[in-house]
C-alpha positions as CSV (number, residue, x, y, z in Angstrom):
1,X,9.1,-0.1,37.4
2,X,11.4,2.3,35.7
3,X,11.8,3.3,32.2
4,X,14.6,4.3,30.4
5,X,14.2,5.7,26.8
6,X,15.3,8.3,24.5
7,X,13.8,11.4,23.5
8,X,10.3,10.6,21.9
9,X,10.5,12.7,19.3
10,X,13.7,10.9,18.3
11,X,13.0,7.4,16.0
12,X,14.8,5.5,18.6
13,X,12.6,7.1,21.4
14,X,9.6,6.4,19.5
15,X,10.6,2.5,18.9
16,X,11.3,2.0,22.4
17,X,8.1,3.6,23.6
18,X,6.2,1.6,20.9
19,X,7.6,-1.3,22.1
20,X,7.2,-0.8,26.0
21,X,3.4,-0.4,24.8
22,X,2.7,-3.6,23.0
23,X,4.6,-5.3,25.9
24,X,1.8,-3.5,28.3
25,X,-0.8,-5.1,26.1
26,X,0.9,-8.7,25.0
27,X,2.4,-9.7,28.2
28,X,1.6,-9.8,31.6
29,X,5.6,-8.3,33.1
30,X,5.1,-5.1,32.1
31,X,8.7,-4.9,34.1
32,X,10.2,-3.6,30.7
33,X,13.4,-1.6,31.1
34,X,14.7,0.6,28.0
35,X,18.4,1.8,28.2
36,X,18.6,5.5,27.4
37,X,21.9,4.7,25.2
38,X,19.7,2.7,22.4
39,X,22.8,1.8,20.2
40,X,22.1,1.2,16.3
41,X,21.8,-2.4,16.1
42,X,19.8,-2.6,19.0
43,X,17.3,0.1,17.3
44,X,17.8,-1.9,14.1
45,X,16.6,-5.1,16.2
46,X,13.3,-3.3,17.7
47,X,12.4,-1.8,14.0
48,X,12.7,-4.9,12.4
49,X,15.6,-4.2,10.1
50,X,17.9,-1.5,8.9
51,X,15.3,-1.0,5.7
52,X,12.7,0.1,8.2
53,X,15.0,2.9,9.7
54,X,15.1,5.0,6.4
55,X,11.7,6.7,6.1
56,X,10.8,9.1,3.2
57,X,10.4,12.0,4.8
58,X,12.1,13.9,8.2
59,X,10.7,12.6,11.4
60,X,8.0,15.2,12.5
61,X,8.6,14.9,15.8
62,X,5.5,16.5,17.4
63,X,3.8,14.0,15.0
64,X,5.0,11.0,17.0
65,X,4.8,12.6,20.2
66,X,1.0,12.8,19.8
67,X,0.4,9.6,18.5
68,X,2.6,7.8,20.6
69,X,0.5,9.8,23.9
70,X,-2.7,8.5,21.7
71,X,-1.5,4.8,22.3
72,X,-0.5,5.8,25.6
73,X,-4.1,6.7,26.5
74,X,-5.9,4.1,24.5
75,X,-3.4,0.6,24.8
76,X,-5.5,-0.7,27.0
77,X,-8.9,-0.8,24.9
78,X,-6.9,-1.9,21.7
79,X,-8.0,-4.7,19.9
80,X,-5.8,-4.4,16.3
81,X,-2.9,-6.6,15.6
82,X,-0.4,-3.7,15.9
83,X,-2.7,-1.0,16.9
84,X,-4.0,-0.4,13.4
85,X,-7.6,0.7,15.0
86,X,-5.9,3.4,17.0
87,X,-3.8,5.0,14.1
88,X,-7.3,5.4,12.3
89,X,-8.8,6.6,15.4
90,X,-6.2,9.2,16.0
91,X,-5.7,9.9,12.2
92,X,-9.7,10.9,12.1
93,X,-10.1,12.0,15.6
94,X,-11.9,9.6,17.0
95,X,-14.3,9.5,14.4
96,X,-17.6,7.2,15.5
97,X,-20.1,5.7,12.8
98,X,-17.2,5.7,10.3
99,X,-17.4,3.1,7.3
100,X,-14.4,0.7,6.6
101,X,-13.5,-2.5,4.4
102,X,-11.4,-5.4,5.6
103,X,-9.8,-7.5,3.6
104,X,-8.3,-10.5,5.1
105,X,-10.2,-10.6,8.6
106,X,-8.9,-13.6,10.4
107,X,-9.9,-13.5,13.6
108,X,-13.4,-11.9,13.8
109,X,-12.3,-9.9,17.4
110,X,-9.2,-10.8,18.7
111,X,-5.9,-8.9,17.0
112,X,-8.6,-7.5,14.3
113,X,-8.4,-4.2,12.9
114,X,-11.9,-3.7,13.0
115,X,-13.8,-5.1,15.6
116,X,-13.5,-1.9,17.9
117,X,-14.6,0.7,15.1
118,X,-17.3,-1.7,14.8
119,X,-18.5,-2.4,18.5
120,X,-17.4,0.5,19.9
121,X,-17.4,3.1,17.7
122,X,-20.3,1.8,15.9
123,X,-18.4,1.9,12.0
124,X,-19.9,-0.4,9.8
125,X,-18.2,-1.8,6.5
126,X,-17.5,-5.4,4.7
127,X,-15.5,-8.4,5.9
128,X,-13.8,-10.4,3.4
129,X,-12.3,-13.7,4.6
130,X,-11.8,-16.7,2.1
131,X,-10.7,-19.1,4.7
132,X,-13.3,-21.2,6.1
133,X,-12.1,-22.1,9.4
134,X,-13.0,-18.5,10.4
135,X,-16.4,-17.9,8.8
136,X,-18.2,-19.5,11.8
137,X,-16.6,-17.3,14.3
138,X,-17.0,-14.5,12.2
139,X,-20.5,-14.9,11.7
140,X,-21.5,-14.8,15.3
141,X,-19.2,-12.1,16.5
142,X,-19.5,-9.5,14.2
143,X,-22.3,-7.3,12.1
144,X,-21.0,-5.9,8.9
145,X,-21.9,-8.8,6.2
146,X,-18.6,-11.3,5.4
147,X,-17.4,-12.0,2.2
148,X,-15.9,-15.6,1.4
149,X,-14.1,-15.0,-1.6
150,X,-10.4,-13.7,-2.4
151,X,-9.9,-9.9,-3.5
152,X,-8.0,-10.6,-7.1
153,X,-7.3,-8.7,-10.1
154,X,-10.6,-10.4,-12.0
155,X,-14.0,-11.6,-10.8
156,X,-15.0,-14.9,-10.7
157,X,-12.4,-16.7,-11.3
158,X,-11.4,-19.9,-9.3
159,X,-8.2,-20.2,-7.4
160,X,-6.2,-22.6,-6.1
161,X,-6.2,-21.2,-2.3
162,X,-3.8,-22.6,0.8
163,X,-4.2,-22.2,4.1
164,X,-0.8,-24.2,6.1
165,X,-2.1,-26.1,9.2
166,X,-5.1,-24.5,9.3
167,X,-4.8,-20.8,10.2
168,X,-1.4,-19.7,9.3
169,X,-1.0,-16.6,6.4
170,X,-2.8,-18.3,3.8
171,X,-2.0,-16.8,-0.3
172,X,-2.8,-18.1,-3.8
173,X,-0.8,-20.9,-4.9
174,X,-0.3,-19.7,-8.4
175,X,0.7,-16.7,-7.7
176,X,3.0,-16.0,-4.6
177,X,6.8,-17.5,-5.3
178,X,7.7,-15.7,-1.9
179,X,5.9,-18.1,0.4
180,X,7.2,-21.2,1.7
181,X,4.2,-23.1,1.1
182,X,4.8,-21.9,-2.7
183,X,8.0,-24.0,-2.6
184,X,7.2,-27.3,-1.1
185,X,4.6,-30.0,-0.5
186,X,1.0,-28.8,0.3
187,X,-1.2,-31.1,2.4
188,X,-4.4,-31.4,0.5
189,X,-6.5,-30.7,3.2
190,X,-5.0,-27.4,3.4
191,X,-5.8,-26.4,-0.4
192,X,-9.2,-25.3,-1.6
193,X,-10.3,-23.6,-4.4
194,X,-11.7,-19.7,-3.8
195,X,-13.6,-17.8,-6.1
196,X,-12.5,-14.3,-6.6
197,X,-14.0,-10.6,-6.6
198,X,-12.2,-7.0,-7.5
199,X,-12.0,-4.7,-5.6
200,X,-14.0,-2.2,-7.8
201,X,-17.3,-5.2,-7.6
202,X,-16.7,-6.0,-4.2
203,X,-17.1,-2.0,-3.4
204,X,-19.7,-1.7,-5.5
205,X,-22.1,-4.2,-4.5
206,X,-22.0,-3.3,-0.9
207,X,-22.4,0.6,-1.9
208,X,-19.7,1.9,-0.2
209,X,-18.6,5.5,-0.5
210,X,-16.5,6.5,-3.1
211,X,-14.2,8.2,-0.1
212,X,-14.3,6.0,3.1
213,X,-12.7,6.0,5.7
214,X,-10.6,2.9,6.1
215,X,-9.2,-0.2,4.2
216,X,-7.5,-2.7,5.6
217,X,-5.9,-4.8,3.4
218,X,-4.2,-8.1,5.0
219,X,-3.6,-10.5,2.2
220,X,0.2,-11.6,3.7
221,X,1.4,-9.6,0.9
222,X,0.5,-11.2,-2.4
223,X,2.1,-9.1,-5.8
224,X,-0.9,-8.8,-7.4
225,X,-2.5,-6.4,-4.1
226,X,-0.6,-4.1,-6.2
227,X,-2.7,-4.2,-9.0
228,X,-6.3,-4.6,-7.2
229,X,-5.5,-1.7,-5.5
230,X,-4.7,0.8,-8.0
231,X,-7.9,0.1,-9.9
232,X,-9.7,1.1,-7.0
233,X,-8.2,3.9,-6.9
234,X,-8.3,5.0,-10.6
235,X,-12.3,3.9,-10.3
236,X,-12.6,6.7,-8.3
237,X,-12.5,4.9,-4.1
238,X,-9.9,6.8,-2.4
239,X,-10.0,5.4,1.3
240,X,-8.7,7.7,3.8
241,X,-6.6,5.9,5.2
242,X,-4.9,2.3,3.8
243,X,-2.9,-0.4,6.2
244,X,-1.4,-2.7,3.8
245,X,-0.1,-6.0,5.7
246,X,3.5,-6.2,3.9
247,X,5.9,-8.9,5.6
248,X,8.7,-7.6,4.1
249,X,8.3,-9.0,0.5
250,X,10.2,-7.5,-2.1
251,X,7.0,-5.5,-4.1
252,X,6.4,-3.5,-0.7
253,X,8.3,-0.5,-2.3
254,X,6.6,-1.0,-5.5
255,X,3.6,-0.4,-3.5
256,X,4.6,2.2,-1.6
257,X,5.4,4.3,-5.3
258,X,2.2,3.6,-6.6
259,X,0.3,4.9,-3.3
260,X,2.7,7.6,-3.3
261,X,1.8,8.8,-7.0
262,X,-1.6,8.6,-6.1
263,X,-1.3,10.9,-3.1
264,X,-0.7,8.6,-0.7
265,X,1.8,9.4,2.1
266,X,3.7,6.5,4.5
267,X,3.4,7.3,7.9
268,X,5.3,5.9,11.2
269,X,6.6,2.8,9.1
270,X,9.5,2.4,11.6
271,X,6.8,1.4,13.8
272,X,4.2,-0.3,12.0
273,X,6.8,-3.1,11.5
274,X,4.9,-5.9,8.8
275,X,2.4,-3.3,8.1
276,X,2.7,-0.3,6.4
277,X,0.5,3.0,6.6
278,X,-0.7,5.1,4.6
279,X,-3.2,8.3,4.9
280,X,-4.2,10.3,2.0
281,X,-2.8,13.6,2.0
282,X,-5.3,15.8,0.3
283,X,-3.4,19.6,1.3
């Protein structure tokens, strides 16, 4: 097998390295061959889109070169959807018995972003998962307690929740214009109604530190993320580090300020792709 790729410490290197990796972990032909003359639209193709090439700050070269020999090192034992465990891993050097929240876990093992700080690293934290076609799988797979209600802005409401065929990204009804399912018929036996928690109570009941470790926050991107978030943060729970599953809907920015003017800092988001991370940058 040969590889072909750019300098890593350029973005296109970086991309195509990123790439060649999940390819290593997805698929079975590794046999992935990267020209060394990456033009711009093909770079633009691998990213995602030409949004994703402008970052905030200058690549740190050295920054990517370490992270991306992380991956190298560790693809094999990944089990995040786009190795979100590994950036916390590497971001806290390989920190064991950390504590994290997960919001939104889907699948309780398979492309989680928990289950290997969890069973292998032994983290502990809160599950939240209002869709009940994973609560049975979550239950027996996992340890940290689950959650069946929806992260919203205000506690115990009721919601009108969807969930399309069963498992795809599920979202509020009410509130989401952006999603298809928003726009056209809804099969009744995908709707169910989902009583809601913020994030402030759901942190609060379950004790956790006012400064842990890790959120992951995987809600396919609703607006009002924006919202539950900040109040955490103004309540005094400033996570280390935040992965925010995005999907290119038009508040991401709006997120990204708010993080931003609460000393958050974006990191590698020309590889994170639907995601977008952020570490808290206390210097």
């Amino acid at each position: 097998m040969q590889l072909y790729f750019p300098h890593i410490n350029t973005r296109q290197g970086a991309i195509s390295m990123f790439d060649y990796i999940v390819s290593c972990r997805d698929s079975e032909d590794q046999n992935v061959i990267f020209n060394s003359d990456l033009n711009l639209e093909y770079t633009e193709h691998l990213a995602g889109g030409l949004e994703r090439l402008t970052i905030d700050t200058p690549l740190n070269g050295p920054e990517v070169a370490s992270f991306i020999g992380f991956l190298f090192s560790n693809w094999s034992i990944d089990n995040g959807q786009m190795f979100q465990d590994l950036y916390v891993l590497w971001k806290l050097q390989n920190k064991t018995n950390g504590t994290f929240v997960e919001i939104g876990t889907g699948w309780p093992s398979g492309l989680n972003n928990t289950w290997f700080l969890e069973s292998r690293k032994n983290w502990k934290g809160v599950l939240v998962e209002p869709n009940p076609k994973f609560h049975k799988a979550i239950n027996l797979e996992r340890k940290s307690p689950l959650e069946v209600i929806a992260i919203h802005t205000s506690s115990n409401e009721e919601l009108t929740f969807v969930v399309p065929n069963g498992y795809d990204p599920s979202g509020f009804v009410e509130l989401d214009s952006e999603d298809s399912f928003s726009r056209g018929k809804i099969n009744s036996k995908d709707k169910f109604t989902v009583k809601t928690l913020t994030m402030v109570d759901l942190l609060s009941k379950y004790n956790i530190n006012k400064q842990f470790d890790y959120l992951s926050f995987d809600t396919t991107g609703n607006k009002n993320d924006i919202e539950s978030i900040e109040s955490m943060i103004n309540n005094g729970y400033t996570p280390k580090i935040i992965t925010i599953g995005h999907n290119f809907k038009s508040h991401r920015n709006e997120m990204k300020d708010m993080l931003k003017s609460h000393g958050y800092v974006r990191e590698f988001e020309f590889l994170s792709r639907f995601d977008d991370w952020y570490f808290l940058d206390n210097e």
